[in-house]
N, C-alpha and C positions, 0 to 999 in steps of 0.2 A: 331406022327412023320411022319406020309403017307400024311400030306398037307405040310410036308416041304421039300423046291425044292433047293439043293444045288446048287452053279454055280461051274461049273468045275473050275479049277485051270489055264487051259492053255489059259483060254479066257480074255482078256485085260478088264480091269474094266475101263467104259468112263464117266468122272462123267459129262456128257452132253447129255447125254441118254434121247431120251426123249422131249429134248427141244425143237425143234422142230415140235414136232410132231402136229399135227390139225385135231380135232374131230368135224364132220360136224354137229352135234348136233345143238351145240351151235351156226351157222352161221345164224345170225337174217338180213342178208344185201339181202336174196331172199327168203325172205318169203313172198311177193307180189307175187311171179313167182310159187310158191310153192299150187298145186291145189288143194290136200288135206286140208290143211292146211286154205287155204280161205276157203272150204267146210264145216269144223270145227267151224269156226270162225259163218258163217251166219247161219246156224241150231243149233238144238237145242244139239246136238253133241258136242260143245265147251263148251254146260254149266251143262254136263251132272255130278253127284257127283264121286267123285276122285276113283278109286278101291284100294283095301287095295290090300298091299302084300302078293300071294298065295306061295311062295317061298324065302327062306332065299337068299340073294345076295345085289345088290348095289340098288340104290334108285333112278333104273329107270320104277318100276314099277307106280311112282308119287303116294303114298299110304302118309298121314300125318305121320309125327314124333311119334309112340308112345314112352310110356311107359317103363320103363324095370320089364315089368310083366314076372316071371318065369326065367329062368336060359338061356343066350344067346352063342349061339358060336359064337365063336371070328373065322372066319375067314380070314389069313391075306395072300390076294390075288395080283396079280399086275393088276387086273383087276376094283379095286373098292373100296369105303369103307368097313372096319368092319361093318356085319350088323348088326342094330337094331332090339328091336320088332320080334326076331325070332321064327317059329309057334314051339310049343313042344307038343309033345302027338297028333298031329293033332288039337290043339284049340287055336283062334286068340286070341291076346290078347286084352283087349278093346280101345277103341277110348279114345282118352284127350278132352276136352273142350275146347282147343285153338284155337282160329284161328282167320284172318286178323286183322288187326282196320281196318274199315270204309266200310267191305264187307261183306257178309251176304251170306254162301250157300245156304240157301232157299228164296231167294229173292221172291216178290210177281210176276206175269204175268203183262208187260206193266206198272211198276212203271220206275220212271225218275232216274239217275242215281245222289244223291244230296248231296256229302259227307259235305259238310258246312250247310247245311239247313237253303240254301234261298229261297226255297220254302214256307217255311211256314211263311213269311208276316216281317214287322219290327219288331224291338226288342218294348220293352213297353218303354216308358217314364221313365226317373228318377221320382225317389220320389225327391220332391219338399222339400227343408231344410226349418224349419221351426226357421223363425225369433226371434220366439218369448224366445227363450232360450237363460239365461244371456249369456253365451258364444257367441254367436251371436252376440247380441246387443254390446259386446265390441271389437269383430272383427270391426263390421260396425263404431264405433266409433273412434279405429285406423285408420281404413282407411279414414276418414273423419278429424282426425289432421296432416294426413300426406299431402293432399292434400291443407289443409290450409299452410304448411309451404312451402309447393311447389308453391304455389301463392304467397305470401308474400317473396319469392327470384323474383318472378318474375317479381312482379311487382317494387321491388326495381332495378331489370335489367335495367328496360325501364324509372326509374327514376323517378316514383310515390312513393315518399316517405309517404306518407300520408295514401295510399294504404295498403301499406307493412306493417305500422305498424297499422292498423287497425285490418289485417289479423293476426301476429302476436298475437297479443291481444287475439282475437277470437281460436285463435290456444292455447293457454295455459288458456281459460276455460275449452277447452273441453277438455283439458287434465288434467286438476281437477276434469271435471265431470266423466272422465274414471277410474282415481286411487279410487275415491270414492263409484266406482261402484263395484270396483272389493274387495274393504273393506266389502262392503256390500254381496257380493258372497261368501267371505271367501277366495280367491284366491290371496289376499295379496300378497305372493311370488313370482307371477308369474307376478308383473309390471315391463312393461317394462322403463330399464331403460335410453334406448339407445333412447329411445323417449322422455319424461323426457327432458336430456342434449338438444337433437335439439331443444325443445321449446324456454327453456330457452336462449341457446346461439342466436337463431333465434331475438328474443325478445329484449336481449340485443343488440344487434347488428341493429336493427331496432331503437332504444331508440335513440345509440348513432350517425346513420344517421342521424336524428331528430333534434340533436341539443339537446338532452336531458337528460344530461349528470349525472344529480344524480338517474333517475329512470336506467340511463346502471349502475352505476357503482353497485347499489342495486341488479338489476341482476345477476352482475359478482359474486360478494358479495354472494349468494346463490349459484350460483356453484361451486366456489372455497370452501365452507366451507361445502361441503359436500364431507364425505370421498367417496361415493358410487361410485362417478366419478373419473374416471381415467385418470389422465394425466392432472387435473382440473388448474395444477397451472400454466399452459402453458397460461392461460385466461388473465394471471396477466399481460401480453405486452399488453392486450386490454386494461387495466385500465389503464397504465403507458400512453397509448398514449391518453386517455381520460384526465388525468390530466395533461399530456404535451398541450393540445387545452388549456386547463384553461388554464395556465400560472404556473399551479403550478410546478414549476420544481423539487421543492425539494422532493415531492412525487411520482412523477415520475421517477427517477433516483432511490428511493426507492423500488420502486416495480419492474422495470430494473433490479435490483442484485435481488432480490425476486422471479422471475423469471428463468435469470440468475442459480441461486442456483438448481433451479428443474428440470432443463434439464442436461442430461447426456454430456458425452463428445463425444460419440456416432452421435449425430446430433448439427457436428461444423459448418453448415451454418447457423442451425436456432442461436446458441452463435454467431457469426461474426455479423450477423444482429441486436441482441438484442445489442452486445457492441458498434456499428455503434451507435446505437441510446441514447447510452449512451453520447457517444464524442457529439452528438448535441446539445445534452439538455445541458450538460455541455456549448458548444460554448454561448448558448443561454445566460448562469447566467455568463457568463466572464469570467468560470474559466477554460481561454486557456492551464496551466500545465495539467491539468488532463485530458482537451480532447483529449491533444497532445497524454498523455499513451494509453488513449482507440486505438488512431487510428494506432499509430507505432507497436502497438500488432498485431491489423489484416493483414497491410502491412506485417510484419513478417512473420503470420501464412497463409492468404487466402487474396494477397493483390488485390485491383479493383478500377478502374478507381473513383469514388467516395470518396473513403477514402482516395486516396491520393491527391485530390484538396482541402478535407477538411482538410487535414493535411498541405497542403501549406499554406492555409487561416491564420489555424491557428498560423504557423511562423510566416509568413506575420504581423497580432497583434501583436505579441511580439518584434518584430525587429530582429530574428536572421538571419544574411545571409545566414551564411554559411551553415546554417539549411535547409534554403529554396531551395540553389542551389541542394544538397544531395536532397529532398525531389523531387524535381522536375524531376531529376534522374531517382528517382525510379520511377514517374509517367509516363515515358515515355517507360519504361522499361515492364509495366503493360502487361501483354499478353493477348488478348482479344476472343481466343477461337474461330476466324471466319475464315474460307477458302479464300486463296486466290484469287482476280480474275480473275487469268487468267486461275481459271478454268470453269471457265461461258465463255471463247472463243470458241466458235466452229472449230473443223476440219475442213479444207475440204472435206477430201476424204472421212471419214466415215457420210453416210447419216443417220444413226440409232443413233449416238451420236448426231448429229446436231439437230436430235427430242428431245431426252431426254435432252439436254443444253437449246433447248427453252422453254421446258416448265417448269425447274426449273429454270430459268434464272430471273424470276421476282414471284415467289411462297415467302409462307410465312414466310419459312428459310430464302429464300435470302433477302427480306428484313428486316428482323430482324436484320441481319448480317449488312445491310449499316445502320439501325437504330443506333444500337450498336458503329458504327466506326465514325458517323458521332458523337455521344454522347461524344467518346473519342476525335477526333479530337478538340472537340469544347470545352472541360473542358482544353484541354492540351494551345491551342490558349489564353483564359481565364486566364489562370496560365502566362504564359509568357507576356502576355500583364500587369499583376500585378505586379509580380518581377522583371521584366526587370527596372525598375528604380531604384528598391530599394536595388537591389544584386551588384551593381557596384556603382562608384563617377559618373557616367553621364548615361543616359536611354540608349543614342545611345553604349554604351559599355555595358552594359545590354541585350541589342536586341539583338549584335554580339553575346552573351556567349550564350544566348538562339538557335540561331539559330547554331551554332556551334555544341551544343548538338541534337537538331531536326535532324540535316543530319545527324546522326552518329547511329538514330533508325531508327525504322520502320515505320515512319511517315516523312518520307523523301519531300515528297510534300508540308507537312506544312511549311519549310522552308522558301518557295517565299512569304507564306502568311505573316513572322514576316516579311519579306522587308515592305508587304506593308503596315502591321501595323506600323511599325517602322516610313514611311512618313507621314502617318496620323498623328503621334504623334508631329511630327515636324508640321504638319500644325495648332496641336491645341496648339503649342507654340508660333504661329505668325514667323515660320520660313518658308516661303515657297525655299527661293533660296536653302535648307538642302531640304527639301521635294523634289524638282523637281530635285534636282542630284541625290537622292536616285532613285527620279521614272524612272530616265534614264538613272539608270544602267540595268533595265531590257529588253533595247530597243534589247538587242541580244540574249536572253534566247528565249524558247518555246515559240509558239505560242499564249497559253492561257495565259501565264501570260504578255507576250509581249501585250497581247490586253487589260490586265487588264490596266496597267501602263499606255500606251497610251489613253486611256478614262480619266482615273485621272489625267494627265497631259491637256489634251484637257480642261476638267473640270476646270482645275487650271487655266488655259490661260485664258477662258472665263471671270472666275470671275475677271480676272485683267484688262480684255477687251483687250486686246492682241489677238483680232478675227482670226489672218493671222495666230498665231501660235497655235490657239483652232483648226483652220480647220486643219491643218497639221496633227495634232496627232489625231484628229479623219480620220481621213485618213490612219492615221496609225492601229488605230484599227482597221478599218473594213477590212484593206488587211490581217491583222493578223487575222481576226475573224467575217468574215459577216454576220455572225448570231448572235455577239452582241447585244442586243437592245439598252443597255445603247449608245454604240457607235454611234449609228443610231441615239439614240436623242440627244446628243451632235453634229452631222453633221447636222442633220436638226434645232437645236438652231442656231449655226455660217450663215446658208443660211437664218435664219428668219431674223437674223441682218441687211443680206444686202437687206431683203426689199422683197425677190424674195419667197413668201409666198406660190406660188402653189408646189412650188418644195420641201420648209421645208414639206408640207403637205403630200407627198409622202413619206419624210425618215419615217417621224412619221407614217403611215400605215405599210412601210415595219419595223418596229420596231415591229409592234403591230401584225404581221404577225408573227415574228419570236416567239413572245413570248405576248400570248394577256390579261396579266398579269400586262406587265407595265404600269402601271398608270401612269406615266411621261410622255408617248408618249401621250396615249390618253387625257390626262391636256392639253397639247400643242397643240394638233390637235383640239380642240373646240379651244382653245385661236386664233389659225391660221385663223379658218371657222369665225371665229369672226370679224377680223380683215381683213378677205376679205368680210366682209357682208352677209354670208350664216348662218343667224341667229337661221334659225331650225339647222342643220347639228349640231351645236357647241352646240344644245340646247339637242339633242339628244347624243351627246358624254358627257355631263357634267352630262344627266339623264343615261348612263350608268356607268359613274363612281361614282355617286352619290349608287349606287347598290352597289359598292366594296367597297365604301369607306363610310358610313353608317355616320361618324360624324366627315366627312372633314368640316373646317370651308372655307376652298377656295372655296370648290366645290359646299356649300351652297348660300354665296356669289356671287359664278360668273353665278348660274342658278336665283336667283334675278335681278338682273343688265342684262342677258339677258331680262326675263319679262319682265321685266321694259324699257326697250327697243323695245322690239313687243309689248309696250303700254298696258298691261297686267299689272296695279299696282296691282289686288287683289292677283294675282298669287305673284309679286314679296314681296308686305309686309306678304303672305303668307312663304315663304324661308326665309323672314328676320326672323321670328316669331322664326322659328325653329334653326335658329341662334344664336337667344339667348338664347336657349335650350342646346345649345354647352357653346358657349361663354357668358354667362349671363353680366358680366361688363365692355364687350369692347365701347366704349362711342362712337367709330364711326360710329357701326351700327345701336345702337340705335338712335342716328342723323340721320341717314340714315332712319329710320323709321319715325321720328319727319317729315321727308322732305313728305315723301309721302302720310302720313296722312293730310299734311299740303294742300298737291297739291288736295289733293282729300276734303279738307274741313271741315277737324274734328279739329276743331282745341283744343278741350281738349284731346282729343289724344296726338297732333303734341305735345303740350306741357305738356304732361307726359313724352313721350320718352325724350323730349328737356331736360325735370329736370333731367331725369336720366341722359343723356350724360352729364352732367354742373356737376353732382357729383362726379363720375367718373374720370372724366378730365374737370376740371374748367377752362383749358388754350385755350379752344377752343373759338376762336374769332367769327366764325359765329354761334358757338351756344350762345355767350354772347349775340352779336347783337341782335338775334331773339328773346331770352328770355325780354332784356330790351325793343326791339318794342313790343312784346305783353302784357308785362304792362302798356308800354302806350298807346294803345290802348285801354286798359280796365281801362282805370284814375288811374290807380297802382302807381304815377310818383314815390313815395318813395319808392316801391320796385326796380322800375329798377335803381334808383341809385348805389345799391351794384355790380349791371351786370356792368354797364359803368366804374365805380371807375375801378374792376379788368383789364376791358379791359384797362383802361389807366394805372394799375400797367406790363401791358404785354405789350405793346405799346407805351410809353411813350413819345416817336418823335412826334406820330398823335394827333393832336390836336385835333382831331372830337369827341373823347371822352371824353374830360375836359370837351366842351361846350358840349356836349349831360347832362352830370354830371350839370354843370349850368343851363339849362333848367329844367332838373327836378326839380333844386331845386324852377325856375321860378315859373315853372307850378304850383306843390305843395303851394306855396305864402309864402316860406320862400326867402323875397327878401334879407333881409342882407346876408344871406352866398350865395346867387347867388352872392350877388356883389364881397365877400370876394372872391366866386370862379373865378368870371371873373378876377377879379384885379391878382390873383395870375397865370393867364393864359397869361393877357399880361404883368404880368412878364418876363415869359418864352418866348411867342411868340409877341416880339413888333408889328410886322410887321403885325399881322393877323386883317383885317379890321373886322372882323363878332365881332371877342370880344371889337373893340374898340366902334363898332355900338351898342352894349348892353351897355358896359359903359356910351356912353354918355346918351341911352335912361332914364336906370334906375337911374342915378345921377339928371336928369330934375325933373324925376315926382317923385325922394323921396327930391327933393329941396337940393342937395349937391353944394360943390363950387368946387368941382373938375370937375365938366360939361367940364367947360372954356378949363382945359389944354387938354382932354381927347378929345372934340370937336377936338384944334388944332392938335392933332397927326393924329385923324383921317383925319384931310383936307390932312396933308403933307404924310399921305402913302396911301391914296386915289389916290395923283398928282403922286407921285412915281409909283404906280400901272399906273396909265396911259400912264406916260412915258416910261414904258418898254413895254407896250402893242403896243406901238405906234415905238417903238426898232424891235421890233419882228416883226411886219406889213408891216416897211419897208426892214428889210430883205429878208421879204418873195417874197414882190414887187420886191426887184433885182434882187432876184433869177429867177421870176421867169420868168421875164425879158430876165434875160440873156439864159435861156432855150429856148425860144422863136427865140431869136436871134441869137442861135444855130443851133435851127431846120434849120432856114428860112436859115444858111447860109451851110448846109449842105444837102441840098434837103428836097423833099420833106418825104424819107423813115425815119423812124424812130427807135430808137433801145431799145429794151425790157429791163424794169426795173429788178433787179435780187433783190428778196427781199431773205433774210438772212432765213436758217427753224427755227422754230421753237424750243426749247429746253424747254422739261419739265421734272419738276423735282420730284423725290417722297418725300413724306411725311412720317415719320415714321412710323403714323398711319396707312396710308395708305397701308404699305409695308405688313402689317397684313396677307393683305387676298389677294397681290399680288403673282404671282408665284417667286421663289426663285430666278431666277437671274434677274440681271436689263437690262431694254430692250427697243426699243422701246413703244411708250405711244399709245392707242385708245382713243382720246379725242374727235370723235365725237359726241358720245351719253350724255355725260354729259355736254357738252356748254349748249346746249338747257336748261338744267334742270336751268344751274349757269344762264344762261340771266334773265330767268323767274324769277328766286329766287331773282335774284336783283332786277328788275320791282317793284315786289311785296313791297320790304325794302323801295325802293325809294317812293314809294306810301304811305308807315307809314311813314317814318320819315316827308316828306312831308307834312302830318296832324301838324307839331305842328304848334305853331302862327305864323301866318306872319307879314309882315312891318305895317298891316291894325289892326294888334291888340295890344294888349297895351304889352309893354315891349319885344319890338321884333323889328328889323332894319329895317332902314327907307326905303331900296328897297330890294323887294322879291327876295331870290338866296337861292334856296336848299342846304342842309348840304350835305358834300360831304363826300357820305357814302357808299360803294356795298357790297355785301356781295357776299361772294364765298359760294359753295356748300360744306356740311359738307365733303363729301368724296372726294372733289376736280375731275379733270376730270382721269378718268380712265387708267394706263397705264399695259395691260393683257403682262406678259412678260412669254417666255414660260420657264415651270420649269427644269431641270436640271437632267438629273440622276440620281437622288438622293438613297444614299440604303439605304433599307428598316432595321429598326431598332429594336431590340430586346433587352429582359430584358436583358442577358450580352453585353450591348452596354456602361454597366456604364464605362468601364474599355477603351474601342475602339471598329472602328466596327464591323462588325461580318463576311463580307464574300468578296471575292477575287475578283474580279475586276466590281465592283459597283461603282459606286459615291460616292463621297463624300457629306455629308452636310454643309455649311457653316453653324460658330455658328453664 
């Protein structure tokens, strides 16, 4: 009790005692200032071994932690710990074996201080795994099927299908050679099976890329029939759609429910999908009641823009109306899961939004999103362009109900577009005055479609040649819309009319400025450069739309006929070639080809092409010509008879064919049916001296008594031909007389003849591979070809006998005969705004203020 120190009573107990208090001991912040202390530090003083404690107390004698050797007093001081390790009887008690990690009281003299020991050099090398152990060998062997299947996707990525399943193949040996390796190990158990499935499915799916359709389904076949695989029967939609390529539907819609059946209710898009595919296959076999269930189920449960146009379709088959109005309804109604866009408009005022709006403003969500709207847009357009005739007594009350409903969704814009589908349908009724009221009700609406309607109207004008009111309303578009192109080639069409070509040439670059796209503009702009004589320029715009337009028959055509023009025939029957690589049995290219092998002097060429064009189209008059002159030329006279006969079943007025037909039959030496032929010519034509000059030659020398009357007809329409020759001579003498006596009595100035232009016309054929509206003609590059081609005829028919030989009239006068050029002369008319056409164009066209195409 003599160490216990009571506290008096009267003294305040501070339970803060203390707290403050600061024992300089411990102050490590001037131990730099501190001299002892550094003197310690650099001698050998600092590393001198620790002294035990000679005195029971606190544990500032710095002596190690011992022991509880012997019996300890507890001292309980305010000065310190309980001491430890207290001496008794005068004798210390021993030292413990503890102490630091990583320090060492007896350190060597001059060793380095190295608690990681990187002193003593790198670590060894691994031992090196040895390959040769099965377990090894089937490692290496995994990793070498896994990497085959990782190539054979890849190369099916990039569309080497050939590749892929090469790879494929090679990929499931060596995963027979692996499961057989591990039989052999005894490690059976341990194959994997997740590798296994990838082979297989890989393989399959490779098979049926291939077009190979019983080695996938044999595939599929071995996975689904093995229990080992989980989830295997989900496979069964790959075979279903493998038998749905067959055509077999019936097993296909089979393995649909088979399917079907082994998917939970759990994952109801992958059921939505498989019963989508069901209503198809069904649509496919006819049987519209049942496709109808499939698809009014999905609409119910998860309805989308898909299932409900094939749910209109299928109304649509059956005839019910009111089905289809309901149906169309709900398709409109479809919710499509995309953001707004007005929230891709940027702020003003916040500059850190304006960043983040630009750069998601055209990223991969956002176009997925106008993907998506335009897909809907265009399935809902589709639908309404289909039932709109068939839901009401008249289409125009159809359109109204359709568009009634559009402004009342969320596709409020599509509304202008049933307008303008609505006038198109009217134009492909042959109603245009319904057409052009429709399209001028939009003359006050918005901008955009106010420029639609005014292009199509301008378009309409055009085609009716009504140029004053084409220019009007292209005028009207581009004020509504100057960066229309179509409008732009509609104004630049109307200015080509009136002849003022450098200026069309302008709209059509500003077209092609706005948009370098339209092929209409640039068609037109070679057809302009054309037609001002700048023959490269046009040759060069035809060879870049020849680029976009891969197997235009125009644009094959009109870089020909240039060739052929820069005097370049091998270039041009080069383009024709490819021509008929397009067009294989148009008959008037192939003429066109007969012509220039002709020119160029092949002439079994000229007349290969020639046969061809005659089979084709046998009504062709200068290829009849040409065919029956180069028989007779080659002594053929009884084949060109059947050329001649046709021509006079197509020409029946001209006489120059009957007797070409009697000649042959001359020439040949079948005289009786010459004469039968001539006799039944001056039947027809009394008056024509050439047949009466045959009759009387061949009634002389085969000794007939008909000579006599045939002689006198010919005397009295010989006199008659004279006397009108001699009608005409003096007419022309008073006339020209009296011109004379004009002049002289009106001075000497004179006043310029005003000859009438020109007017030519198209040719059916011809219009082929004309531009689409009708236009002015370039006929100077083809005269030349038509003279020459006639020269040439006049030169054969000219060969046959003359008056000098036997059975031929008694004075020499050529048959009077020319031949026109197969393709007639050339009229490049420029084409039209035409819009561009897509697989749903069966129904109407497809987009808002294009052109129209004439059918």
């Amino acid at each position: 009790m003599e160490n216990v120190h009571l506290v008096p009573e009267e003294e305040e107990d501070d339970l803060y005692t203390g707290y403050n208090d600061y024992n300089p001991t411990f102050d490590s912040e001037d131990l730099h200032n501190d001299v002892a202390f550094q003197q310690a530090v650099r001698t050998s003083h600092g590393r001198r071994p620790p002294m035990t404690a000679k005195y029971p107390g606190t544990a500032i004698g710095g002596r190690p932690i011992g022991t509880a050797y012997g019996s300890r007093i507890p001292v309980g001081t305010a000065m310190g710990r309980p001491m430890t390790g207290a001496v008794q009887d005068g004798a210390a008690r021993p030292m413990t074996a503890v102490r630091a990690a990583g320090y060492s009281s007896a350190i060597a003299r001059g060793s380095v201080f190295d608690p990681l020991g990187q002193s003593k050099g790198p670590a060894p090398p691994l031992e090196t795994k040895n390959e040769d152990t099965p377990e090894e060998k089937i490692k290496i062997l995994e990793k070498k099927v896994n990497d085959l299947i990782e190539e054979s996707c890849l190369a099916h990525a990039r569309g080497d299908l050939q590749l892929s399943l090469e790879k494929a193949k090679e990929a499931g040996r060596k995963e027979r050679a692996l499961v057989r390796q591990r039989e052999q190990t005894g490690t059976a158990d341990h194959i994997n099976l997740d590798l296994t499935y990838s082979v297989l499915f890989n393989l399959a799916n490779q098979y049926a890329s291939n077009d190979m359709y019983t080695e996938a389904l044999n595939t599929y076949q071995v996975i689904v029939k093995n229990k080992m695989f989980n989830n295997a029967g989900r496979l069964k939609v790959n075979m279903a759609n493998i038998y749905f390529k067959q055509k077999n539907y019936t097993k296909a819609i089979k393995f649909y429910r088979m399917a079907l059946d082994q998917i939970s209710n759990a994952h109801n898009a992958m059921r939505i999908k498989i019963m989508q595919n069901i209503g198809v296959v069904f649509i496919h076999m006819g049987q519209y009641s049942d496709a109808i269930t499939s698809f009014e189920y999905i609409m119910s449960e998860n309805p989308n823009i898909k299932t409900g146009f094939n749910l209109i379709l299928c109304y649509y088959a059956i005839g019910d109306r009111e089905r289809m109005k309901k149906a169309f309804q709900k398709l409109i109604c479809v919710p499509l899961g995309i953001d707004d866009d007005d929230k891709y408009i940027p702020p003003n005022d916040d500059p850190h939004a304006n960043m983040v709006i630009e750069a998601i403003k055209n990223d991969k969500l956002h176009q997925m999103e106008r993907e998506r709207k335009a897909l809907a847009e265009k399935y809902i357009m589709t639908s309404a362009k289909l039932i709109a005739p068939a839901i009401e007594s008249s289409f125009a009350a159809g359109f109204d109900w359709c568009v009634d409903m559009v402004k009342g969704s969320q596709y409020v814009e599509l509304a202008n577009d049933l307008e303008i589908n609505k006038a198109i349908t009217y134009l492909r009724q042959r109603d245009f005055k319904q057409a052009v009221e429709t399209l001028k009700m939009f003359e006050k609406k918005d901008s955009r479609v106010k420029s639609a309607a005014a292009t199509n109207l301008s378009f309409l004008y055009f085609l009716e040649k009504d140029f004053d009111q084409a220019d009007r309303y292209a005028e009207l578009a581009m004020s509504a819309d100057r960066y229309n192109p179509a409008a732009l080639v509609n104004k630049g069409n109307t200015v080509f009319v009136k002849e003022d070509h450098e200026k069309a040439a302008e709209f059509y670059k500003e077209a092609l400025r706005n948009d370098s796209s339209c092929t209409e503009a640039l068609y037109n702009l070679g057809l302009t450069y054309k037609r001002l004589g700048r023959l490269e320029e046009a040759l060069d715009c035809f060879l870049k739309l020849h680029a976009i337009l891969r197997n235009s028959a125009q644009v094959m055509y009109q870089l020909a006929n240039l060739y052929e023009m820069l005097e370049d025939p091998h270039q041009a029957i080069e383009w024709l070639m490819q021509l008929t690589s397009v067009t294989p049995t148009d008959a008037q290219v192939l003429a066109k080809l007969g012509d220039l092998y002709d020119n160029e002097g092949d002439k079994s060429q000229a007349f290969q092409y020639y046969y061809e064009s005659y089979r084709y189209f046998p009504s062709n008059i200068s290829v009849i010509e040409w065919l029956g002159a180069y028989y007779i030329d080659t002594q053929f006279c009884e084949k060109a008879i059947q050329y001649f006969e046709r021509a006079t079943l197509i020409q029946p007025t001209q006489v120059k064919w009957q007797l070409m037909v009697a000649s042959c039959y001359r020439r040949s030496g079948n005289y009786q049916k010459a004469l039968e032929t001539y006799k039944d010519i001056h039947r027809k034509f009394p008056e024509n001296v050439e047949c009466l000059r045959f009759l009387v030659r061949l009634c002389t020398d085969m000794g007939l008594k008909e000579v006599q009357d045939y002689a006198t007809k010919l005397k009295k329409v010989e006199k008659m031909k004279e006397i009108r020759e001699q009608r005409v001579r003096s007419g022309r003498d008073s006339s020209a007389r009296g011109r004379r006596e004009g002049s002289a009595g009106s001075g000497s100035s004179s006043s310029p003849i005003n000859t009438p232009p020109l007017r030519a016309s198209v040719s059916r054929s011809e219009a082929k591979y004309s531009p689409v509206l009708e236009q002015g003609r370039d006929s100077g590059q083809s005269n030349h070809g038509t003279s020459a081609k006639g020269e040439r005829l006049s030169v054969k028919l000219k060969t046959l006998p003359g008056s000098n030989e036997p059975y031929e009239a008694s004075t020499q006068q050529e048959i009077d005969a020319s031949y026109v050029d197969p393709l007639g002369p050339q009229m490049q008319r420029p084409k039209t705004a035409a819009r561009k056409r897509t697989e749903e164009d069966e129904f109407a066209d497809e987009e808002l203020g294009d052109d129209l195409l004439p059918e």
